[in-house]
MIDOSE-1310 file (N, C-alpha, C; in nm, 2 decimals, decimal comma, always signed):
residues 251
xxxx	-0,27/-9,53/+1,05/-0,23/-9,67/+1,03/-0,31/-9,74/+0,92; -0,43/-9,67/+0,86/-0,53/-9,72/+0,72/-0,45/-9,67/+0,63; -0,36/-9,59/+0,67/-0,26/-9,56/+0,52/-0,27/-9,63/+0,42; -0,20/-9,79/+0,48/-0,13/-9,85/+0,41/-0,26/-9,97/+0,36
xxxx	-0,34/-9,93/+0,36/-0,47/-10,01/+0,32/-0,55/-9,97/+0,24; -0,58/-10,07/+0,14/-0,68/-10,07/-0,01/-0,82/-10,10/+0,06; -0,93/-10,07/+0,01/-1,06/-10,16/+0,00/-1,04/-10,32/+0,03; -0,99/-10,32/-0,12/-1,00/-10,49/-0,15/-0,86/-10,56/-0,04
xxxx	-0,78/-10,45/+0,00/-0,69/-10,55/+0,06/-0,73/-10,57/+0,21; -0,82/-10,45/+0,27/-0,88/-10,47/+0,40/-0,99/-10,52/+0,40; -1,06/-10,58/+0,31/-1,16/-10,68/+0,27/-1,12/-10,80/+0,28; -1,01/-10,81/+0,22/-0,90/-10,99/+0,21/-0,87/-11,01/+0,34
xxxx	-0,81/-10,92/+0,40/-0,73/-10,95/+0,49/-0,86/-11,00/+0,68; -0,96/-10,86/+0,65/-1,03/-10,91/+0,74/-1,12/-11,04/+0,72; -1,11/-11,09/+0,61/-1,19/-11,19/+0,59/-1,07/-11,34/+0,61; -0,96/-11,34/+0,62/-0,87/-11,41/+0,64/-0,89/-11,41/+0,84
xxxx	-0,90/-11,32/+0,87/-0,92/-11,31/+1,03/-1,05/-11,39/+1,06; -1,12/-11,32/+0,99/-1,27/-11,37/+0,98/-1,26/-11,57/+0,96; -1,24/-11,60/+0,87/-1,19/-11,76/+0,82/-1,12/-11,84/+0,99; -1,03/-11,75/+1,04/-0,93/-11,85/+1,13/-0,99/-11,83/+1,24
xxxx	-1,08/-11,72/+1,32/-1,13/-11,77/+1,39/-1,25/-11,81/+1,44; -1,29/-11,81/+1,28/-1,46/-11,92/+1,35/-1,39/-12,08/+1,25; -1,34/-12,12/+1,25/-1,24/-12,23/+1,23/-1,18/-12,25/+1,31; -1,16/-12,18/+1,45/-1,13/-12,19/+1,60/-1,24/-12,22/+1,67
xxxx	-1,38/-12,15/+1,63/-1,50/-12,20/+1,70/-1,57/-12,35/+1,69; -1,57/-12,39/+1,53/-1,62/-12,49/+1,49/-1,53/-12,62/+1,54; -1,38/-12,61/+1,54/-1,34/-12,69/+1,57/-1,33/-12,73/+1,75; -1,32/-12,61/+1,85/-1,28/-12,61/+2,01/-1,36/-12,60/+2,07
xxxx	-1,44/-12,50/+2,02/-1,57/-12,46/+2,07/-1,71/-12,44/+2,07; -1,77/-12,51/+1,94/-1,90/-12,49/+1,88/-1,95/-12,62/+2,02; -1,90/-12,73/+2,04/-1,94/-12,84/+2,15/-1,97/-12,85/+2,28; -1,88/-12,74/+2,31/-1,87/-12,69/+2,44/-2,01/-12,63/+2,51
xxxx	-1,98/-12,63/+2,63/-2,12/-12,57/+2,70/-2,09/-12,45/+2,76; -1,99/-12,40/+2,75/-1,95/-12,27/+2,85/-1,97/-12,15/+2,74; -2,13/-12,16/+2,75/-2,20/-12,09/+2,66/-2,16/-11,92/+2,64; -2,12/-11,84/+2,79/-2,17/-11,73/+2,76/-1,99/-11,72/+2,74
xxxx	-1,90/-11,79/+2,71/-1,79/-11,79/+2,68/-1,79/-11,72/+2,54; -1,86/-11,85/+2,48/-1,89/-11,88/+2,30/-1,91/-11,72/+2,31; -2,04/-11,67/+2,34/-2,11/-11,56/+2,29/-1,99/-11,45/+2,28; -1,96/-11,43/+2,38/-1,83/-11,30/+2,42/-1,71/-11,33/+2,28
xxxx	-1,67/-11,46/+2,29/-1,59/-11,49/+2,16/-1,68/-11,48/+2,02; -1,78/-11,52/+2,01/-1,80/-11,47/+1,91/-1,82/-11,29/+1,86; -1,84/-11,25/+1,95/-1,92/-11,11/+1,96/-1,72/-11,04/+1,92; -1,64/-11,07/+2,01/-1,53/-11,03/+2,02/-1,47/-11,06/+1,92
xxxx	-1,44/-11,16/+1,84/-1,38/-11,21/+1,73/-1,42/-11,16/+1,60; -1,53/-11,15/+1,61/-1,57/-11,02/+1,48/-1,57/-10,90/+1,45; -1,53/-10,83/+1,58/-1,49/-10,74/+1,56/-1,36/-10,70/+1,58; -1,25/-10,85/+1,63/-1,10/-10,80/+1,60/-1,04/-10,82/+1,41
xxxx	-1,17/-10,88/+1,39/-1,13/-10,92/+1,24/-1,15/-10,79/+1,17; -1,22/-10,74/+1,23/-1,27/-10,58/+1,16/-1,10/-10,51/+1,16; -1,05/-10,52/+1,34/-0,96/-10,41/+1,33/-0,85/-10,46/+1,34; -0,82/-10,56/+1,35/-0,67/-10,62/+1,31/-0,61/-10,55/+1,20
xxxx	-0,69/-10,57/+1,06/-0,61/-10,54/+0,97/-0,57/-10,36/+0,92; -0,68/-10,34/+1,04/-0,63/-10,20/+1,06/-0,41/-10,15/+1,10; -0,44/-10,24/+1,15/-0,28/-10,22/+1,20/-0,20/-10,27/+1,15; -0,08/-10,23/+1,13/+0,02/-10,19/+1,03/+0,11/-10,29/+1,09
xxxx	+0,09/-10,46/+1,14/+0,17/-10,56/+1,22/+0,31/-10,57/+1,11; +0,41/-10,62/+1,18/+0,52/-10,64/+1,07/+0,51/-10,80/+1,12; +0,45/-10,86/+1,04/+0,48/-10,99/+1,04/+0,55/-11,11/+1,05; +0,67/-11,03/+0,99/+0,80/-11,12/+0,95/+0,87/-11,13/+1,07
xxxx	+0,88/-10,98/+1,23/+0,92/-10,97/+1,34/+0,84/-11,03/+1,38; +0,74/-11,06/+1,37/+0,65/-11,09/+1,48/+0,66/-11,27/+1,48; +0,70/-11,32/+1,39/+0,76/-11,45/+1,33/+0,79/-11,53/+1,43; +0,93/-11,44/+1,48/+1,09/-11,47/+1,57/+1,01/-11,50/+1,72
xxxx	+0,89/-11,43/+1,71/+0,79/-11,52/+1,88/+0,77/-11,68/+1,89; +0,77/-11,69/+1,97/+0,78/-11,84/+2,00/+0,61/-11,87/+1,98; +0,60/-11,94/+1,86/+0,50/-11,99/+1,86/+0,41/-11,94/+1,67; +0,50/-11,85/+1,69/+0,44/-11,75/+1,54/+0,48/-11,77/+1,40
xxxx	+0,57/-11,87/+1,44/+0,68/-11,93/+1,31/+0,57/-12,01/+1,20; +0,51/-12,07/+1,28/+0,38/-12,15/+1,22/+0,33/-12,07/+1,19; +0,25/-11,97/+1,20/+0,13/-11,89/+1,15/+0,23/-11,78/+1,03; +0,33/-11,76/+1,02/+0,38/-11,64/+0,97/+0,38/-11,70/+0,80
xxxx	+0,43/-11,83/+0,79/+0,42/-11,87/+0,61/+0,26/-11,87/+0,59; +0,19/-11,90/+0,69/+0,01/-11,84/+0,60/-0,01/-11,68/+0,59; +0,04/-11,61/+0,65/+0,09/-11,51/+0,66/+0,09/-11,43/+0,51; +0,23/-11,50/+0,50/+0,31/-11,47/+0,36/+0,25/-11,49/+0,27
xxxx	+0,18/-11,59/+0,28/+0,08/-11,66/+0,15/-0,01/-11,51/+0,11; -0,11/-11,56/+0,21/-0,21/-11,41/+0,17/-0,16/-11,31/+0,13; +0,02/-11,24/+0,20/+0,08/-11,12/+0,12/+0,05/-11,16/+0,00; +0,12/-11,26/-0,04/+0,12/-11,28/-0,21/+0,03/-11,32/-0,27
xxxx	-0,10/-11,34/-0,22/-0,23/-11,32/-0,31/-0,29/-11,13/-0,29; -0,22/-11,11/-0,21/-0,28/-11,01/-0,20/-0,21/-10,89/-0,33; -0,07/-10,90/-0,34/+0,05/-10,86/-0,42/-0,03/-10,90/-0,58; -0,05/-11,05/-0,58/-0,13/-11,08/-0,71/-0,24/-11,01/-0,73
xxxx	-0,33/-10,99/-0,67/-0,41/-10,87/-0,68/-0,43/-10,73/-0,71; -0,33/-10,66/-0,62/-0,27/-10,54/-0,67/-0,25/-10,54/-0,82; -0,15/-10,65/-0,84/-0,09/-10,65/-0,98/-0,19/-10,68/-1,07; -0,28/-10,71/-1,07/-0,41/-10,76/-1,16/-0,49/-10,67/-1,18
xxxx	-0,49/-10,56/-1,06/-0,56/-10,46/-1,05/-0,51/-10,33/-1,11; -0,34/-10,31/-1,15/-0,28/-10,20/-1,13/-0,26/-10,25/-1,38; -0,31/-10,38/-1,42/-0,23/-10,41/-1,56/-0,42/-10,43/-1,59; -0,49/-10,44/-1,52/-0,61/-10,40/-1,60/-0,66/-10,26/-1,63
xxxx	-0,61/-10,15/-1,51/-0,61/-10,04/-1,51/-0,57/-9,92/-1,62; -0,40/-10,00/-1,66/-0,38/-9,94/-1,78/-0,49/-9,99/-1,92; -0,57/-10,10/-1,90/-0,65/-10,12/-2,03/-0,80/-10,07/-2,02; -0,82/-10,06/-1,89/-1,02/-10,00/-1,89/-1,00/-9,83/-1,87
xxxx	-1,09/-9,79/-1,85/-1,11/-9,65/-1,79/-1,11/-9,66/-1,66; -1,20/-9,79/-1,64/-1,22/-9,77/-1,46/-1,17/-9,90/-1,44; -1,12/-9,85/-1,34/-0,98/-10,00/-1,28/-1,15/-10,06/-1,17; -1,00/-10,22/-1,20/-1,07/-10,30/-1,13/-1,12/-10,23/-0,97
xxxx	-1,03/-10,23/-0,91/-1,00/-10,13/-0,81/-1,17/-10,09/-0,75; -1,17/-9,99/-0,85/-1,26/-9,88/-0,86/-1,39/-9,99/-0,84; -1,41/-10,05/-0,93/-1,49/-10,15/-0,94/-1,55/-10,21/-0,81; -1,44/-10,27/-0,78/-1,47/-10,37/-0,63/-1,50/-10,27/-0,50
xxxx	-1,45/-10,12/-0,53/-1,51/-10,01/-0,41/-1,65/-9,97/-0,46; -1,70/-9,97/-0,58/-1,83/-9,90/-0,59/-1,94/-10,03/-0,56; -1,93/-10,17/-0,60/-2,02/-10,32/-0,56/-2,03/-10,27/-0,43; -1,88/-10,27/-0,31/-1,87/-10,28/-0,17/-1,96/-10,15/-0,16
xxxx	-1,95/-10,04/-0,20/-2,03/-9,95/-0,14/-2,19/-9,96/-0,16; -2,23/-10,03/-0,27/-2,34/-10,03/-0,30/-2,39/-10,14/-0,21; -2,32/-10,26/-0,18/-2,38/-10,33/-0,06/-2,41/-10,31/+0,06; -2,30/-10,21/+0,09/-2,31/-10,11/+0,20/-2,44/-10,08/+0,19
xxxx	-2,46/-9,95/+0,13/-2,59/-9,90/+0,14/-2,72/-9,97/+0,12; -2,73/-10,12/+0,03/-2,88/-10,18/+0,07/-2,81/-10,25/+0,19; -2,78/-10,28/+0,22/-2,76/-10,34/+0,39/-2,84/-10,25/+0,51; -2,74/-10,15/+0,47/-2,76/-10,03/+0,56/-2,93/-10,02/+0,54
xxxx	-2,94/-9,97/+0,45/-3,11/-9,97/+0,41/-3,23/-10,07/+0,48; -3,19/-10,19/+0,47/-3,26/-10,31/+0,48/-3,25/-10,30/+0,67; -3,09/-10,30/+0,71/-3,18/-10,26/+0,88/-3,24/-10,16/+0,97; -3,18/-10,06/+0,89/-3,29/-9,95/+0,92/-3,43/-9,94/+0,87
xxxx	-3,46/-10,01/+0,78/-3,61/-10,05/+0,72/-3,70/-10,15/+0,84; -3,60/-10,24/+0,85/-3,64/-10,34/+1,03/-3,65/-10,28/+1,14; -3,59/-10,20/+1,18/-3,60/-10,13/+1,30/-3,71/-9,96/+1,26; -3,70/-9,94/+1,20/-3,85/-9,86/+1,15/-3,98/-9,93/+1,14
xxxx	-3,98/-10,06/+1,12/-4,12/-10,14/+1,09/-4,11/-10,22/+1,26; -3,98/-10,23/+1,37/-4,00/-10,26/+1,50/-4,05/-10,13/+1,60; -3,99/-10,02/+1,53/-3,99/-9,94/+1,63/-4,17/-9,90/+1,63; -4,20/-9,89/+1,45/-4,34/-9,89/+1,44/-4,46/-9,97/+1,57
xxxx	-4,39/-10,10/+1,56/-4,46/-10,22/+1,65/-4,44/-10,19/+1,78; -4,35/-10,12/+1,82/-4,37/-10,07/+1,99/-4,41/-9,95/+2,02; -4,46/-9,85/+1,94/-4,51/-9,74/+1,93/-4,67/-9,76/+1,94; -4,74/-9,85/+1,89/-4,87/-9,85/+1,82/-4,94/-9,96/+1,95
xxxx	-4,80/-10,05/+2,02/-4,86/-10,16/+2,11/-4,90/-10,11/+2,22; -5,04/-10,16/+2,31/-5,07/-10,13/+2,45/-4,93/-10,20/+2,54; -4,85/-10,12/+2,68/-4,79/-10,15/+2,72/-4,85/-10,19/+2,84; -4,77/-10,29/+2,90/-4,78/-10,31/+3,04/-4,66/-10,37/+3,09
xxxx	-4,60/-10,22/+3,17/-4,49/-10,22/+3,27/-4,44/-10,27/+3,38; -4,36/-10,31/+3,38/-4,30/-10,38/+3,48/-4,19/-10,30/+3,56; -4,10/-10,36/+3,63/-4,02/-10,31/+3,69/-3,89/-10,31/+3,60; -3,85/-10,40/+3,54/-3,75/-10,42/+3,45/-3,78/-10,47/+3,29
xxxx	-3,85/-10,46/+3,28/-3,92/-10,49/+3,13/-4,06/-10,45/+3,10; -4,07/-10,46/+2,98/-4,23/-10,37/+2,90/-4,29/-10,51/+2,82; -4,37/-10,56/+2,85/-4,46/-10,62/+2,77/-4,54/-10,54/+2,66; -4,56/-10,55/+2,55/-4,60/-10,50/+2,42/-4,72/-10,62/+2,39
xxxx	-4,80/-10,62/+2,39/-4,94/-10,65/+2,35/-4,95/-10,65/+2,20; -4,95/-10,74/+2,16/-4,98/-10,74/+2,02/-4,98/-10,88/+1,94; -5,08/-10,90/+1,88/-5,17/-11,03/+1,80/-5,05/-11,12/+1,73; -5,00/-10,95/+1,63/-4,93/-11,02/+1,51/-4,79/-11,11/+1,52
xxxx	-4,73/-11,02/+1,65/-4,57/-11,10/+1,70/-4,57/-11,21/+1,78; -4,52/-11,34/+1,71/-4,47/-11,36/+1,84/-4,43/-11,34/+1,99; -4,39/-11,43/+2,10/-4,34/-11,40/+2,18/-4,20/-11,41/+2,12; -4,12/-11,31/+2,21/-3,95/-11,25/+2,15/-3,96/-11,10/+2,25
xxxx	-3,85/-11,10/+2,23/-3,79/-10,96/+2,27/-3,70/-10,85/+2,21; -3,68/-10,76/+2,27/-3,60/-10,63/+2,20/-3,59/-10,57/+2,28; -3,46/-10,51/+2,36/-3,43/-10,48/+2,45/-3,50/-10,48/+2,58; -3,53/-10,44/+2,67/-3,65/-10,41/+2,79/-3,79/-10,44/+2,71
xxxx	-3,80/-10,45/+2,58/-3,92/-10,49/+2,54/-3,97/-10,67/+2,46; -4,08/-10,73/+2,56/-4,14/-10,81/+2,53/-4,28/-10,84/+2,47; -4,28/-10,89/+2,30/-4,38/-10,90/+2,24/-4,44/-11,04/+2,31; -4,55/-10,98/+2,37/-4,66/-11,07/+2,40/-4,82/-11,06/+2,37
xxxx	-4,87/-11,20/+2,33/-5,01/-11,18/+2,29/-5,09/-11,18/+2,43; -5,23/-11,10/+2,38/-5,31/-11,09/+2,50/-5,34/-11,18/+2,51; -5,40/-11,31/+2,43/-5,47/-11,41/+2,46/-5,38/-11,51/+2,54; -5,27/-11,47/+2,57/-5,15/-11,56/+2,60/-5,18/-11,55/+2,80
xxxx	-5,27/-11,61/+2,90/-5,24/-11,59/+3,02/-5,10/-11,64/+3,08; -5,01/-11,55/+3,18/-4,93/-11,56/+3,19/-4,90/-11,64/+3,34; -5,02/-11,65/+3,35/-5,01/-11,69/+3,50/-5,04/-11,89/+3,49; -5,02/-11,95/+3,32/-5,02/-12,07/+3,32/-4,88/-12,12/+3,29
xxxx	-4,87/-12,25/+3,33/-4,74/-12,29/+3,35/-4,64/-12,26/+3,24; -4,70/-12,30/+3,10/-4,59/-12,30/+3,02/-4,57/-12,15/+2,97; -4,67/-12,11/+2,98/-4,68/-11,95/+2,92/-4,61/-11,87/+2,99; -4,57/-11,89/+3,12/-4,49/-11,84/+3,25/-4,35/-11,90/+3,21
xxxx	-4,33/-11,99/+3,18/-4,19/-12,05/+3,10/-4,13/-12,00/+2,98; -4,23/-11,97/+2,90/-4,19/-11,89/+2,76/-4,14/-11,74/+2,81; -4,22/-11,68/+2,92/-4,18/-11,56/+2,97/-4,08/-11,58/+3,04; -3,98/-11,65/+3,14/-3,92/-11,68/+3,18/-3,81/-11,69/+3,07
xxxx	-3,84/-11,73/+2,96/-3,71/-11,77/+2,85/-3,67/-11,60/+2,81; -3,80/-11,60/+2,75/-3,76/-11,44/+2,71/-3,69/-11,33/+2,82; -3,75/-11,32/+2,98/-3,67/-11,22/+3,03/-3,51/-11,27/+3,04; -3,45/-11,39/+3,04/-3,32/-11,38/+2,99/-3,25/-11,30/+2,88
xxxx	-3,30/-11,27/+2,75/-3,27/-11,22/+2,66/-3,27/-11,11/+2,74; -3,37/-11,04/+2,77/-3,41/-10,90/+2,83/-3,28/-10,85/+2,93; -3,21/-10,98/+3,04/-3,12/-10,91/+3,13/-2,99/-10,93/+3,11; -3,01/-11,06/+2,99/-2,85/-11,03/+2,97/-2,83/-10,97/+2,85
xxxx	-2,92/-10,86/+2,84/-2,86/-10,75/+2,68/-2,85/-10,84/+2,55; -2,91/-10,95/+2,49/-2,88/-11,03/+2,40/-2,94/-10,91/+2,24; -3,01/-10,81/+2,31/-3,05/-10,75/+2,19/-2,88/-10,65/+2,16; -2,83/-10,61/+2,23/-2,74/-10,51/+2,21/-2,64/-10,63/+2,13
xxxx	-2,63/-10,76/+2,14/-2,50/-10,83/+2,09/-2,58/-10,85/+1,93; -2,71/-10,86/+1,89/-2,73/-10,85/+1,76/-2,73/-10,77/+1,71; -2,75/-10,64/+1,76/-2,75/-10,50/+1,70/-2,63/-10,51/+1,64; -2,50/-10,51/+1,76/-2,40/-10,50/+1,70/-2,37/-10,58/+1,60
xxxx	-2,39/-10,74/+1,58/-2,35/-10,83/+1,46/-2,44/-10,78/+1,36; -2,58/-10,73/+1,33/-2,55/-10,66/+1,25/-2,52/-10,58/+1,20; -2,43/-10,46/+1,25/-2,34/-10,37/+1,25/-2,29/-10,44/+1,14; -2,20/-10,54/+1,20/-2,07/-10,62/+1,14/-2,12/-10,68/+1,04
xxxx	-2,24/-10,74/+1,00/-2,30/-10,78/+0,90/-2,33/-10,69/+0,74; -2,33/-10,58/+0,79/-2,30/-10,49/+0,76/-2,18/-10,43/+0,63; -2,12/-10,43/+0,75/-2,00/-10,40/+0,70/-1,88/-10,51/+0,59; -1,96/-10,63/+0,64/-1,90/-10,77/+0,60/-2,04/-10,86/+0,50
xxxx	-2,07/-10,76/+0,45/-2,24/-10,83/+0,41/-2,17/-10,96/+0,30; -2,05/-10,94/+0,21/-2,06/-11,01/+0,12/-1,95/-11,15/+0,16; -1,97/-11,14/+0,26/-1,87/-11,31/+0,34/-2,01/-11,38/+0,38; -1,95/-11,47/+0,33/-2,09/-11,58/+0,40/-2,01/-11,59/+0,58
xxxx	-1,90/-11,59/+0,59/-1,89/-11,62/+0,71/-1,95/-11,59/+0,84; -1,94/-11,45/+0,81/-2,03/-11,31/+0,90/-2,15/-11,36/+0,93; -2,24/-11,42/+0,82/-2,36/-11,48/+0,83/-2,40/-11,59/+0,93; -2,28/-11,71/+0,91/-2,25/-11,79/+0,98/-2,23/-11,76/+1,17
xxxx	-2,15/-11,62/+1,16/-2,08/-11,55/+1,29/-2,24/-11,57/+1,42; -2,33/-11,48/+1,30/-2,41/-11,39/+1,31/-2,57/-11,51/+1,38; -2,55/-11,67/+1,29/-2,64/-11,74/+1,35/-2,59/-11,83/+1,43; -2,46/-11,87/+1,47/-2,38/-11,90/+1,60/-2,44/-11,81/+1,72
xxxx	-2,43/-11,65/+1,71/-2,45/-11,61/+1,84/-2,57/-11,61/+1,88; -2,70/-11,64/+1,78/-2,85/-11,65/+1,80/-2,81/-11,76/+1,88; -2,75/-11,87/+1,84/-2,83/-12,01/+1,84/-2,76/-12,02/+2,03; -2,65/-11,95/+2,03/-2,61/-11,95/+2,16/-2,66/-11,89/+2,29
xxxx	-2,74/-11,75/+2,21/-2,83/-11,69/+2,33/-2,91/-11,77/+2,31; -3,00/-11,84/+2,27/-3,13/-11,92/+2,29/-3,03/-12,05/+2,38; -2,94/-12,09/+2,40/-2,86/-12,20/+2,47/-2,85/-12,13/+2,62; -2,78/-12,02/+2,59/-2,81/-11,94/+2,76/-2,95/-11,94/+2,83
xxxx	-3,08/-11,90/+2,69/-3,18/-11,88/+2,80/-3,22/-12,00/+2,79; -3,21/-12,14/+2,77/-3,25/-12,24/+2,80/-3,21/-12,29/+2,92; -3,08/-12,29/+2,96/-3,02/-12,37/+3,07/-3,06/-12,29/+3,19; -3,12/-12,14/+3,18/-3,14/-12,08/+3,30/-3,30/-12,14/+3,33
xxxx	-3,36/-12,14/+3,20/-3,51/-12,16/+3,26/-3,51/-12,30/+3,30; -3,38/-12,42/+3,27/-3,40/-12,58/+3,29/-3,37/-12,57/+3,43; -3,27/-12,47/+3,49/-3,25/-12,49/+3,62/-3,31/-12,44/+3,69; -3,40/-12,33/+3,64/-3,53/-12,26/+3,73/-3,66/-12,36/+3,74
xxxx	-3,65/-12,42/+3,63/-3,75/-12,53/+3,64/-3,72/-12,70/+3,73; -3,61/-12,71/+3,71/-3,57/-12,83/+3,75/-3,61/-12,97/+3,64; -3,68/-12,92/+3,55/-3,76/-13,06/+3,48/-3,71/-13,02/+3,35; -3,59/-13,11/+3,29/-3,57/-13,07/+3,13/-3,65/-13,15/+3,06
xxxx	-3,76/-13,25/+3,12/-3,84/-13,35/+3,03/-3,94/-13,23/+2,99; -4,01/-13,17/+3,11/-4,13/-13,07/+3,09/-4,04/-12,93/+2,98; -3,96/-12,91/+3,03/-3,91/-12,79/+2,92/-3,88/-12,82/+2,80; -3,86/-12,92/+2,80/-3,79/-13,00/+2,68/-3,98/-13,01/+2,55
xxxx	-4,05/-13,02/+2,64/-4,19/-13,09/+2,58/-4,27/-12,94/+2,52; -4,23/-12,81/+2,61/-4,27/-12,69/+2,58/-4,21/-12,61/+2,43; -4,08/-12,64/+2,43/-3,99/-12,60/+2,34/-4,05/-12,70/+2,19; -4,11/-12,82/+2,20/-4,15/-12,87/+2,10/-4,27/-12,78/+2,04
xxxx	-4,34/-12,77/+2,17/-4,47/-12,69/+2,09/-4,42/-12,53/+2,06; -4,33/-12,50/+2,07/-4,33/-12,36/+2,02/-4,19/-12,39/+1,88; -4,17/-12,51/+1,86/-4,11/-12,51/+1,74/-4,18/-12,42/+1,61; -4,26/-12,42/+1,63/-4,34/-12,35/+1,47/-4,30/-12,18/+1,51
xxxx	-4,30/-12,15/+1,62/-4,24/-12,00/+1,66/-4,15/-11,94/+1,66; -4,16/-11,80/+1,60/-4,01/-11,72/+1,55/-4,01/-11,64/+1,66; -3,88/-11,65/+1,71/-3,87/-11,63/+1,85/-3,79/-11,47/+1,84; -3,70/-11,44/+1,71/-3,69/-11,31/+1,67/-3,80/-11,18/+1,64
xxx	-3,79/-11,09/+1,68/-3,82/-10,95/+1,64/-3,85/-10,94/+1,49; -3,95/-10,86/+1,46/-3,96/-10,88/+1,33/-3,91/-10,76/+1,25; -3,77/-10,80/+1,24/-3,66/-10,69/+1,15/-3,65/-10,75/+1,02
């Protein structure tokens, strides 16, 4: 079904996916509170943008559905930038050696690879950081001991400082925020975005995707700790003082 697919045209095309539905988010749903909604859609929508344009849809049938008539002339449009493209690509080709073409797959691959490079460079310098840290185990999570990190997490694992006693109120709140991250898998939904970041390095959109679903898990672990706490004045006063804190893993 990639038969029928260029680089540059499954570049356009998922970036056209990409455009319409976080332009669904910003407009219906960035306001909304039904947070772990957002997350699943965002997490899910970037990667149907990936595979949509994998499939070989006939557009023009798919039209005659009740409701598709509207979407099918933006549709057409993009064929025909896409068509213009081809053609731009296919009348430069007879004049260079190396076609445009060629061009736009060696940049894309070359972004590929420092991307690629740059997160496996982060997770070599994290995995370093949980290799080297004193642990102390829990039943469901690992505390990592260490000066230089912040408090944050990464999967079952929580960067905490010694000097940090956990048995005081706020310091029991910050941990409280963090084991949310820890149980509802928030590390496995960045891994994957940047997967997709990845693969999508040169759309600013993806980037955009990518700090939506941050800003959403820190939304989830707040409202669990406001209602474990009862007091959003006091939580509210904690989160000021840890404003200066980077609450990510250091990738």
């Amino acid at each position: 079904m990639i038969d029928h697919l260029s680089i540059p045209q499954y570049l356009l095309e998922s970036s056209f996916c990409l455009f319409v539905f976080y332009a669904f988010y910003i407009l219906f749903l960035k306001e909304e509170t039904h947070f772990q909604f957002n997350r699943f859609y965002l997490i899910g929508t970037a990667l149907l943008s990936l595979c949509i344009p994998i499939l070989n849809i006939d557009f023009q049938s798919a039209s005659q559905v009740s409701g598709a008539a509207q979407i099918y002339p933006i549709l057409q449009q993009v064929n025909n930038i896409q068509i213009g493209i081809q053609q731009t690509i296919s009348q430069e080709s007879n004049i260079l050696h190396v076609s445009l073409a060629d061009l736009i797959n060696w940049i894309y691959t070359l972004g590929l690879f420092i991307m690629t490079l740059r997160l496996l460079n982060g997770l070599f310098k994290l995995f370093g950081i949980i290799n080297r840290s004193p642990k102390l185990k829990d039943q469901d999570h690992t505390l990592l001991i260490s000066e230089d990190v912040p408090a944050s997490s990464f999967f079952s694992y929580i960067f905490w400082k010694d000097s940090h006693d956990r048995s005081d109120p706020i310091q029991k709140t910050i941990l409280d925020h963090e084991m949310v991250h820890v149980r509802q898998w928030h590390s496995l939904d960045v891994i994957t975005m940047e997967l997709m970041v990845i693969i999508k390095w040169f759309n600013p959109l993806i980037y955009l995707f990518r700090n939506s679903l941050k800003q959403t898990h820190e939304f989830i672990a707040d409202r669990y700790v406001t209602e474990l706490m009862g007091d959003k004045v006091t939580y509210a006063n904690i989160l000021l003082k840890r404003s200066t804190m980077v609450d990510n893993p250091p990738m």
